[in-house]
C-alpha positions in Angstrom: -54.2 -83.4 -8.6 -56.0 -82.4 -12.1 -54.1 -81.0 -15.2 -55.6 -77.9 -14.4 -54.8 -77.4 -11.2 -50.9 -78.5 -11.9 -51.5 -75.8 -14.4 -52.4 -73.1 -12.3 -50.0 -74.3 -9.7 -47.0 -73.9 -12.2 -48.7 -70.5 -13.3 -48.2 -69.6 -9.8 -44.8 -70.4 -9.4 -44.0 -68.8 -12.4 -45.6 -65.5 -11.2 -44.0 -65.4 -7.6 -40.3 -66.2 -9.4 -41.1 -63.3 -11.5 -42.1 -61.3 -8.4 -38.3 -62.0 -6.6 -36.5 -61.5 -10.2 -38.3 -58.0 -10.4 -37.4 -57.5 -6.5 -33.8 -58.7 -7.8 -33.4 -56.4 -10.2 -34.6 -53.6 -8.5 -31.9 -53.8 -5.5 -29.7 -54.2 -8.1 -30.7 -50.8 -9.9 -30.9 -49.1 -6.5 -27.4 -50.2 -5.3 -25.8 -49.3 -9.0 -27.7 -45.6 -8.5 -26.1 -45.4 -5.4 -22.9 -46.3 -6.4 -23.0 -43.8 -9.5 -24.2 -41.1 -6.5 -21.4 -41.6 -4.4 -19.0 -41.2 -7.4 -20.5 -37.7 -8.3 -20.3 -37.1 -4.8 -17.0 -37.4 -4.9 -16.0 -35.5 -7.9 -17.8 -32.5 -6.7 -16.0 -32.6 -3.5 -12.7 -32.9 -5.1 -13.7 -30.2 -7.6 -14.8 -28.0 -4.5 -11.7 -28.6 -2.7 -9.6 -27.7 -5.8 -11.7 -24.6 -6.6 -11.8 -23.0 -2.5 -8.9 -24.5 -1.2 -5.9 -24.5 -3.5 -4.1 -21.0 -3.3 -2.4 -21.3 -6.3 -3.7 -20.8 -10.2 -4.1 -23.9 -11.7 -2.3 -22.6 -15.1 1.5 -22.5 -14.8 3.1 -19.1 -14.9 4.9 -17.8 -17.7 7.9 -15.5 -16.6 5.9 -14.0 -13.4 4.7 -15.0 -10.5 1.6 -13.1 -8.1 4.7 -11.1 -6.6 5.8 -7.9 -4.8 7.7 -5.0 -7.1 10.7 -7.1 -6.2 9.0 -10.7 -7.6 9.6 -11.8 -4.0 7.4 -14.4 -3.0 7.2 -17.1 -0.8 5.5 -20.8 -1.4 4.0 -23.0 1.0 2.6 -26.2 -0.7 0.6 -24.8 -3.4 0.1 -21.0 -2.0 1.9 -18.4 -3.6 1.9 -15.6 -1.5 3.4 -12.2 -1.8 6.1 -10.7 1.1 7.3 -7.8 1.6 9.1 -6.2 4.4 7.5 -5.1 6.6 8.3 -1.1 7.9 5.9 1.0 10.2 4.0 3.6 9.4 4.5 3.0 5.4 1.5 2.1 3.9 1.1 -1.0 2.1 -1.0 -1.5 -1.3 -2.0 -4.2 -3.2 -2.6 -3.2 -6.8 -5.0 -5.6 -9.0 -4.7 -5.7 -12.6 -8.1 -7.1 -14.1 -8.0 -10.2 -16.3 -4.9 -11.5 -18.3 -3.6 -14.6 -19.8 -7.0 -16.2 -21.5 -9.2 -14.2 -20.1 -8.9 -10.9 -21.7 -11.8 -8.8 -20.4 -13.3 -6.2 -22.9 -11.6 -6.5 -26.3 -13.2 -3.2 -28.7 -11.7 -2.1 -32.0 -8.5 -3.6 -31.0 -7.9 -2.4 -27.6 -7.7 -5.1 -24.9 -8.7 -4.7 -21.0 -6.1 -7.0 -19.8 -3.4 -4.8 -21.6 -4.7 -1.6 -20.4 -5.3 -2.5 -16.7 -1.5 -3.9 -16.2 -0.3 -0.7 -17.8 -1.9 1.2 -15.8 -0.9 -0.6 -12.6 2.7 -0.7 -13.2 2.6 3.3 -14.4 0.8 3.3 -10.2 3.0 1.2 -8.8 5.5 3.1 -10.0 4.2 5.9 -8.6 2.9 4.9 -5.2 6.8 3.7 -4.7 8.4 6.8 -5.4 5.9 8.3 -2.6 7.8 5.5 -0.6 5.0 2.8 -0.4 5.2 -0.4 -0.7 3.1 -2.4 -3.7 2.3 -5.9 -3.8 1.0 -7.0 -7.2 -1.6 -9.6 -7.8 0.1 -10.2 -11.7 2.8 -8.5 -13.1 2.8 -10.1 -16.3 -0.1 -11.1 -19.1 -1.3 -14.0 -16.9 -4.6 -15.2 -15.4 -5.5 -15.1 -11.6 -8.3 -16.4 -10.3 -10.9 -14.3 -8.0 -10.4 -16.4 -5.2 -6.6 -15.8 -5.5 -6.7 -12.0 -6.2 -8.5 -11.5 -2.7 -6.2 -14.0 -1.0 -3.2 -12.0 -2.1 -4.8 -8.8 -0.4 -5.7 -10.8 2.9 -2.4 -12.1 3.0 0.0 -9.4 2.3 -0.9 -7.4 5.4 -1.9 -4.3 3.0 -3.9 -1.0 4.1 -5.8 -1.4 1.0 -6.3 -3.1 -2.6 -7.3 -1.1 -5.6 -8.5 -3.6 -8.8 -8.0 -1.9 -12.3 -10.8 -2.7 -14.9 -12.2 -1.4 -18.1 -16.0 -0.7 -18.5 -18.0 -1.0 -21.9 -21.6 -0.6 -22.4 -22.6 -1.7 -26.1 -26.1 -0.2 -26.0 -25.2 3.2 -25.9 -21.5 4.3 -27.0 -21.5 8.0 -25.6 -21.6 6.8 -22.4 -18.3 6.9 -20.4 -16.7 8.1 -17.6 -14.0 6.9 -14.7 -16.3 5.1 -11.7 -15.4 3.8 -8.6 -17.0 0.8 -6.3 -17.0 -0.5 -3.0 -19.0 -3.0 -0.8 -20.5 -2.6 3.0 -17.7 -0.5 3.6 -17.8 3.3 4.8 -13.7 3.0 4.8 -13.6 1.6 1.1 -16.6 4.6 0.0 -14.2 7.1 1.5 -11.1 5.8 -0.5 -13.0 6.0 -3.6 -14.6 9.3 -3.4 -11.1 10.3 -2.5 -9.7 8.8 -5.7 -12.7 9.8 -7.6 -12.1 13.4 -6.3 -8.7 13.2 -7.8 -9.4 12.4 -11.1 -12.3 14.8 -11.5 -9.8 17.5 -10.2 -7.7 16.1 -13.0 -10.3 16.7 -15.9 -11.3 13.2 -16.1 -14.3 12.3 -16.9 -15.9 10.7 -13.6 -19.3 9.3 -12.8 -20.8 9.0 -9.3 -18.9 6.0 -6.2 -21.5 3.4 -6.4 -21.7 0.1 -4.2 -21.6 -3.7 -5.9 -21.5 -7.2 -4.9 -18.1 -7.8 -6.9 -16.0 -11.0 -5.5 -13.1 -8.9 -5.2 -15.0 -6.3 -3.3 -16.9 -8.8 -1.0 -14.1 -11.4 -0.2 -11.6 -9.0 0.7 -10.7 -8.4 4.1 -9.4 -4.7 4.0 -10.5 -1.8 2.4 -11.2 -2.0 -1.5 -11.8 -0.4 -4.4 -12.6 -1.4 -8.0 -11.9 1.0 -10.4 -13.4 1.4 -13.8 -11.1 4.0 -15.6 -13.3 4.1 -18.6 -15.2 3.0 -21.3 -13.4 1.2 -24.3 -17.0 1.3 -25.8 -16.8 5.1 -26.2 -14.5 5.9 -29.0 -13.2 8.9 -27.3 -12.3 7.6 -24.2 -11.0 4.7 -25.9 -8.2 5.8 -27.9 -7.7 8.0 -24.5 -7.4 4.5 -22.5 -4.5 3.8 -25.1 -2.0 6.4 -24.8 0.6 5.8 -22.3 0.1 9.7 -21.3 -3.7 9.6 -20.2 -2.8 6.5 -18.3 -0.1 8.2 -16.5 -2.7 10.6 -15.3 -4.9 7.9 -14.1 -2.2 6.7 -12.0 -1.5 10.0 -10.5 -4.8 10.3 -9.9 -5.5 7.3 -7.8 -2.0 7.2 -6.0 -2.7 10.9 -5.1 -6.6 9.9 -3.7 -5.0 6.8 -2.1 -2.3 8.6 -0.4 -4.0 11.7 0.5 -7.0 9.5 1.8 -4.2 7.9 4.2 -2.6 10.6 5.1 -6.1 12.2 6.1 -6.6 9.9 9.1 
């Protein structure tokens, strides 16, 4: 054999070595991609599961737990799920106060959703009892509950219906305000509000027209429900409305009266 072709026969080797290190390292890369997928994997699942599955909030609770008027409540594993007896013929209500802990909702000129809404609920739960009904509340205290949790609290506490308190604000234009109802694919939960709407315009509250969203609360929950926007804190007006204990008093009359008389109407 020639130089040259010893040459070219070492070139060759050379080349098909680097050929099966390339192969090598590629399998290697693949499998290590694979690996990394399958971790991901993983974390999204567990992150899924934690998110749809656990019943409870994943912050502890301060001094309250999601409760009836009585803090009764019963735990299974991680579920926290309001009890109450159980008496026929009295209607059953779940009352949602929007936001709390740190998520405070609309915070204008001082005036804070989360503080508003869970005035207003325990001013209607106090009301709906003393019509002898019995209220579960999804908080009763300044504490965060998650959407998944608040529905799961009206599935489970065999309610007629759940009413979620918010606040509405609209930044582009301040004059706008009003008291505004929602439901979703529901005739029952249209009827309840216009029922409440009713109310509070029979009150001299400023309402605007029942209109139909795609809210979680609305969609996820089982029985019929309302979301109710009492107002706008970005109106001036109806802000410093929104913050006397008086005007929410008559928001609470308002709604337990459209609740009840909506109940007692069929």
């Amino acid at each position: 054999m020639t130089v040259r072709e010893r040459q070219a026969s070492v070139r060759a080797r050379r080349k098909k070595r680097g050929r099966r290190l390339m192969i090598a390292y590629a399998l290697r890369g693949i499998i290590f991609l694979l690996l990394a997928l399958m971790i991901v994997l993983m974390v999204c699942g567990g992150l899924y599961i934690r998110e749809h599955l656990a019943h409870a909030p994943d912050s502890k609770l301060p001094d309250g737990n999601i409760g009836d008027s009585t803090g009764d409540t019963t735990v299974a594993g991680s579920s926290i799920i309001p009890v109450a007896p159980s008496i026929p013929g009295q209607v059953r209500i779940v009352l949602d106060a929007g936001h709390g802990g740190d998520q405070p909702g609309c915070v204008v000129n001082g005036a804070t959703e989360k503080d508003i809404t869970l005035s207003i609920v325990l001013q209607l739960q106090e009301k709906l009892e003393s019509e002898g009904a019995t209220v579960v509340l999804t908080r009763s205290t300044d504490y965060d509950v998650s959407l998944p949790d608040r529905s799961e609290v009206a599935n489970n506490a065999g309610a007629n219906y759940f009413i979620s308190i918010h606040c509405n604000s609209y930044e582009d234009d301040s004059s706008v305000k009003g008291f505004e109802c929602y439901y979703y694919q529901s005739a029952e939960s249209e009827n309840l509000a216009e029922a409440i709407t009713s109310e509070a315009d029979s009150r001299s509250i400023s309402t605007r027209k029942v209109k139909e969203e795609n809210y979680a609360v609305l969609r996820e929950t089982a029985i019929p429900t309302v979301l109710i926007e009492v107002g706008f804190l970005t109106n001036s007006e109806e802000r410093g409305k929104l913050l006397s204990l008086e005007y929410q008093g008559l928001l609470a009359e308002a709604i337990a009266n459209g609740i009840l008389g909506y109940k007692n109407a069929f």
